[in-house]
N, C-alpha and C positions, 0 to 999 in steps of 0.2 A: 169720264167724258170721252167720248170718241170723236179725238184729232187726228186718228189717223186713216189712210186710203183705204177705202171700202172697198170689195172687190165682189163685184157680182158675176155668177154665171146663168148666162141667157143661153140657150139652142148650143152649148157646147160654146161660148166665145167670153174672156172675158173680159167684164164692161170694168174701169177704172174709172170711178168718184173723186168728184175734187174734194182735196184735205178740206173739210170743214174751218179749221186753224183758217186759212190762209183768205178766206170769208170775210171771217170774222176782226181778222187784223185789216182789212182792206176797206171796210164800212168803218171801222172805228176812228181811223187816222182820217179820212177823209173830210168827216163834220164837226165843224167845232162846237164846244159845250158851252152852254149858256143856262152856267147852276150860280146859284149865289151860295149854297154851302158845301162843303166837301161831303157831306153825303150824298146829296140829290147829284153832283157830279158822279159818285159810286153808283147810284140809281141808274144813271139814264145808260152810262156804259152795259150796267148788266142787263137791263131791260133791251138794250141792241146785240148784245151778244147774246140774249137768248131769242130774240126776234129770226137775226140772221140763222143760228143753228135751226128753230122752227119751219122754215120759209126752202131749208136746204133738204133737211128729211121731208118735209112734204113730198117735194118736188120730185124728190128720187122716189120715195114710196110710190106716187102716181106714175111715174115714169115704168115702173118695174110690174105694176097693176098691170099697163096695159101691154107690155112685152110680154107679161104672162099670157093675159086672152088671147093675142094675135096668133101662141102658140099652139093656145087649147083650138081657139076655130082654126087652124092649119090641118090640126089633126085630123 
């Protein structure tokens, strides 16, 4: 799993990602669980810890998409 700081180079600068980790502990502690068995409480935890991880790579991905084209049409 990658918890830790991603580190991207844009145009020669480089861009620092937030720890994923630090997401994911952040959304978790915040909502309380409302499972009536200890598995569905294992469920919903992992299904938001891989929601948040989802939602972060997206974000970055698209983010770097378009710092790439902004590059290419500079050129």
């Amino acid at each position: 799993m990658a918890y830790l700081i991603k580190i991207f180079k844009v145009n020669g600068e480089a861009t620092f990602a937030f720890p994923i980790i630090a997401l994911i502990f952040a959304v978790r502690f915040e909502k309380s669980i409302m499972a009536n068995h200890k598995s569905a409480e294992k469920r919903i935890r992992a299904n938001e810890t891989k929601r948040v991880r989802n939602r972060y790579q997206a974000k970055t991905t698209r983010t770097q998409i378009k710092k790439l084209e902004r590059h290419y049409q500079e050129r």
